[in-house]
KOLLUMNU-18281 format. One record per residue (C-alpha): residue in three letters; x, y, z. Coordinates in Angstrom, 2 decimals, always signed. Layout:
N
{ALA; {X; Y; Z}},
...
This chain:
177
{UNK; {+0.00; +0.00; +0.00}},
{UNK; {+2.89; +2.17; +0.88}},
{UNK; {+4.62; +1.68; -2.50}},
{UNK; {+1.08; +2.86; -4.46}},
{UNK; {+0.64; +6.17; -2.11}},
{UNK; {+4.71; +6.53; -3.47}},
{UNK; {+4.23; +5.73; -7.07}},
{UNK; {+0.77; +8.01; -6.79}},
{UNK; {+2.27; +11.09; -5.00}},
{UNK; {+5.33; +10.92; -8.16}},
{UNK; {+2.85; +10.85; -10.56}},
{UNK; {+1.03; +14.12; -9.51}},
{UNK; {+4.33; +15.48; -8.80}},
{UNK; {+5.49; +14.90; -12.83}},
{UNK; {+1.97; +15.77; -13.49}},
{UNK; {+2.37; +19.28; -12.27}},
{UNK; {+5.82; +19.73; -13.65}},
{UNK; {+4.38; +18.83; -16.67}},
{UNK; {+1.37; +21.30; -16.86}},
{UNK; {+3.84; +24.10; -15.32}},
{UNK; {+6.73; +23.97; -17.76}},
{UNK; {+3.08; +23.41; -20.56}},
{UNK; {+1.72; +26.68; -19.24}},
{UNK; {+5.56; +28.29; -19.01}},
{UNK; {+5.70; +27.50; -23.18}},
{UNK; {+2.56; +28.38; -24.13}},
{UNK; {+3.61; +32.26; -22.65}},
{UNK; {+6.47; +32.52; -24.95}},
{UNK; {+6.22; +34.31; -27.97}},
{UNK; {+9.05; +34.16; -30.89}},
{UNK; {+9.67; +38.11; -32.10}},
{UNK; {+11.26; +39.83; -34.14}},
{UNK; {+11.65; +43.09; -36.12}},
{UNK; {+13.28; +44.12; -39.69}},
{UNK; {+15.61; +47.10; -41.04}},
{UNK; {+13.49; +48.55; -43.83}},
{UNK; {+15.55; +46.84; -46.26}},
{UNK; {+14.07; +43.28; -44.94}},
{UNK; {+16.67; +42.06; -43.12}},
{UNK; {+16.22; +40.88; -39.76}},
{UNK; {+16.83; +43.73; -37.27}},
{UNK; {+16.21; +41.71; -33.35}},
{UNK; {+15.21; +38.57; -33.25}},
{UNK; {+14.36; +36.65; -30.01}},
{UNK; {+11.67; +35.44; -27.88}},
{UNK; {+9.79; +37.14; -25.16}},
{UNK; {+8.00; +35.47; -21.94}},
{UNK; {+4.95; +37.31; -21.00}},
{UNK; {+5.99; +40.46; -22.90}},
{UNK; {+9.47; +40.65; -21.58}},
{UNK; {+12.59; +39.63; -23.64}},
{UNK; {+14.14; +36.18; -22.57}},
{UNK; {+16.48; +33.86; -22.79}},
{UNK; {+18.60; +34.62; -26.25}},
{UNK; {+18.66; +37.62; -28.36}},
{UNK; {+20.16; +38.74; -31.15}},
{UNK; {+20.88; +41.75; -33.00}},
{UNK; {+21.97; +42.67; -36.68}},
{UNK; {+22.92; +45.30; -39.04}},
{UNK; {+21.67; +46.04; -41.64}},
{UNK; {+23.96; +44.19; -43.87}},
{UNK; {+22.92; +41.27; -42.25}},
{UNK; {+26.17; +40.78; -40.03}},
{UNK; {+25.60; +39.93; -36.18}},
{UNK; {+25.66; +43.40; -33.90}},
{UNK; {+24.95; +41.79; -30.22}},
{UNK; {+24.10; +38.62; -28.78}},
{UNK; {+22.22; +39.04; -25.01}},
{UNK; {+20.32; +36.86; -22.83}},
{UNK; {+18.17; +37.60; -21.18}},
{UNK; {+15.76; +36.45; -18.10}},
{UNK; {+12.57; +37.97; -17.58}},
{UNK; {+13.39; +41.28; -19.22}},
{UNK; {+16.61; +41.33; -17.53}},
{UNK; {+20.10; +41.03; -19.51}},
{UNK; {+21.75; +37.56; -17.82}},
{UNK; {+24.72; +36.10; -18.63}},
{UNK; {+27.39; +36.71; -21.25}},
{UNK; {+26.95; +39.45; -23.48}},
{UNK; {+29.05; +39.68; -26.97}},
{UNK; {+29.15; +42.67; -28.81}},
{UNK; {+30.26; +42.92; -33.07}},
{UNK; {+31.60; +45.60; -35.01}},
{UNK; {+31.89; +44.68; -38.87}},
{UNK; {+31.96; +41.18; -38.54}},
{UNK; {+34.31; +40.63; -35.33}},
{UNK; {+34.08; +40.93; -31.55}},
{UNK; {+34.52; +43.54; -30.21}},
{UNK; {+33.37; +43.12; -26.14}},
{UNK; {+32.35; +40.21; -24.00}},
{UNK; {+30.77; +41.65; -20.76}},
{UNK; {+28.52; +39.70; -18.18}},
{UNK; {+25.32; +40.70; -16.27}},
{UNK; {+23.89; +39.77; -13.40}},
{UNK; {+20.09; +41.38; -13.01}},
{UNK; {+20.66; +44.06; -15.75}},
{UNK; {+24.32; +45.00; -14.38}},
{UNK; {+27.47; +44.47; -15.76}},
{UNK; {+29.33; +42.22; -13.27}},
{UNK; {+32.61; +40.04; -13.63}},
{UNK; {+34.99; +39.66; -16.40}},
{UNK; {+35.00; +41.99; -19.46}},
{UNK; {+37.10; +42.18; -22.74}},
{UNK; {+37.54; +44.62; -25.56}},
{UNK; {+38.74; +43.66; -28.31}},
{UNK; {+40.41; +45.92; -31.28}},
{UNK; {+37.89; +45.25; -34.33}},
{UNK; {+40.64; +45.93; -36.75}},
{UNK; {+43.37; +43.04; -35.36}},
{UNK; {+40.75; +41.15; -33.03}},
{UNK; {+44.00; +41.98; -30.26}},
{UNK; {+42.48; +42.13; -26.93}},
{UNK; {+42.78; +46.07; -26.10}},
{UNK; {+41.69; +45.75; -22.67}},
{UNK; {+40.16; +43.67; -19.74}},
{UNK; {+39.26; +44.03; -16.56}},
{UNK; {+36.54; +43.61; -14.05}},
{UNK; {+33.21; +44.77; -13.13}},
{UNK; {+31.15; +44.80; -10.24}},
{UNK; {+27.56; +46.64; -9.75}},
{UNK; {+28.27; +47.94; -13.10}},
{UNK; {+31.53; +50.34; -11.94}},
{UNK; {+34.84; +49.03; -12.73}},
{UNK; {+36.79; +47.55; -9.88}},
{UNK; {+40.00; +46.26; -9.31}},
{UNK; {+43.00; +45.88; -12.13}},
{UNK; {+42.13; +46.55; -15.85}},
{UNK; {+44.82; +46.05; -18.08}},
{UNK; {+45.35; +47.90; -21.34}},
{UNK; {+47.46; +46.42; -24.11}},
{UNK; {+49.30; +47.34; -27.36}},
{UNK; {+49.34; +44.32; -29.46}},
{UNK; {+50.06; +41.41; -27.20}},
{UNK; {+51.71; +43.55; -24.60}},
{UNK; {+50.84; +45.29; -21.42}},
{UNK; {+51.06; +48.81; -21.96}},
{UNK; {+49.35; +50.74; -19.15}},
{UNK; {+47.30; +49.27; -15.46}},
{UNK; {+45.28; +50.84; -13.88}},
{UNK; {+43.48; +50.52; -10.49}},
{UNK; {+39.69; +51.25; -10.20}},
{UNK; {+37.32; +51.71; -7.20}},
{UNK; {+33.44; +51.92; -7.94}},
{UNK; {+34.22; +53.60; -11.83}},
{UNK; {+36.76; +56.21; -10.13}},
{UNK; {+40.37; +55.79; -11.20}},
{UNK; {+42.39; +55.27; -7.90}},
{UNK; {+46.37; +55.33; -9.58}},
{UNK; {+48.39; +53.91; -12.66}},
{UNK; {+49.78; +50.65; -11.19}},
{UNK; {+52.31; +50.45; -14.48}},
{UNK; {+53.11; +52.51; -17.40}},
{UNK; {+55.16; +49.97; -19.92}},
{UNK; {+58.75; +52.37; -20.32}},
{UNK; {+58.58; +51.45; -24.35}},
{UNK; {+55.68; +52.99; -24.85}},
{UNK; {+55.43; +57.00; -24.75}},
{UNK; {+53.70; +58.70; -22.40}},
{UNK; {+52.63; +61.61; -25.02}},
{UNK; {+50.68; +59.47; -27.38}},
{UNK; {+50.10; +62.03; -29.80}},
{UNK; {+53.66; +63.60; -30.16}},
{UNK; {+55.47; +60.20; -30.66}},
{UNK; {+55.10; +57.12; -32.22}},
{UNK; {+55.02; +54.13; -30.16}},
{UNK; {+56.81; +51.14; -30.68}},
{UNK; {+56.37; +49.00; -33.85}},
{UNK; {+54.50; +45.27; -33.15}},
{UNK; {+54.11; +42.47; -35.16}},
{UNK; {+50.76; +41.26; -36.22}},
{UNK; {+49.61; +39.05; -39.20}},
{UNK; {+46.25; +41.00; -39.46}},
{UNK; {+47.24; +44.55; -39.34}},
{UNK; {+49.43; +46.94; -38.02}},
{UNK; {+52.83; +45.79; -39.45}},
{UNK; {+55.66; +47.91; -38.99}},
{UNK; {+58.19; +47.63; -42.63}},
């Protein structure tokens, strides 16, 4: 008798899973919009009005522009921005604020140009700046304010705009002759 009150109580258990993750489906609605030239502009799906789960973005040309997710209206999760064809930031959210790990990437090379960390949406902590695959400046933040220059790379020059700085190697661009 014991064994059918079991097997009876894990059937209405499944049962209402069931019927919940039913009724969760039958609230989502696939949307999207279009550039007036036709091509897709957003294109995601929304859970009771709100945008959730994945989301994309493109240009007109039809390349990708941003990739969010997104849980009940609020950006969640990784966060991948392009600029003609190639990444150009990762960033994460946590309840609509940037929050952990970011990257920026040079669109031109795809070098990383600088990293560092976020937390309630204000950088924090050590971001790092590069110049091809080299350190070139760190920096210390506290809540978005700068707090000091931790290291200034001595081959690079501190006047960017009077000097040149120093020549790097890189199959994609930027080759010194």
């Amino acid at each position: 008798m014991k064994e059918k009150k079991v097997l009876l109580l894990f059937l209405v258990l499944c049962s209402c899973l069931s019927s919940s993750n039913d009724d969760h489906e039958k609230d989502l609605e696939h949307f999207s919009t279009f550039h007036p030239n036709g091509s897709v502009s957003w294109i995601g799906t929304k859970y009771l009005g709100k945008p959730h789960e994945k989301w994309f973005a493109f240009y007109e040309n039809g390349e990708k522009w941003l990739e969010y997710n997104y849980e009940f209206g609020v950006q969640n999760g990784e966060q991948f921005e392009y600029r003609n064809g190639r990444l150009f930031s990762i960033e994460n959210f946590v309840k609509g604020k940037r929050e952990g790990w970011a990257k920026y990437y040079n669109v031109e090379c795809s070098n990383l140009l600088s990293e560092g960390r976020y937390s309630k949406d204000k950088q924090e902590g050590y971001w790092f700046e590069y110049y091809g695959k080299v350190i070139s400046t760190v920096y210390l933040y506290k809540e978005d304010s700068l707090i000091k220059v931790i290291y200034k790379n001595p081959n690079h020059f501190e006047d960017f705009d009077s000097a040149p700085l120093p020549p790097y190697n890189d199959e994609c661009c930027c080759t010194v002759k």
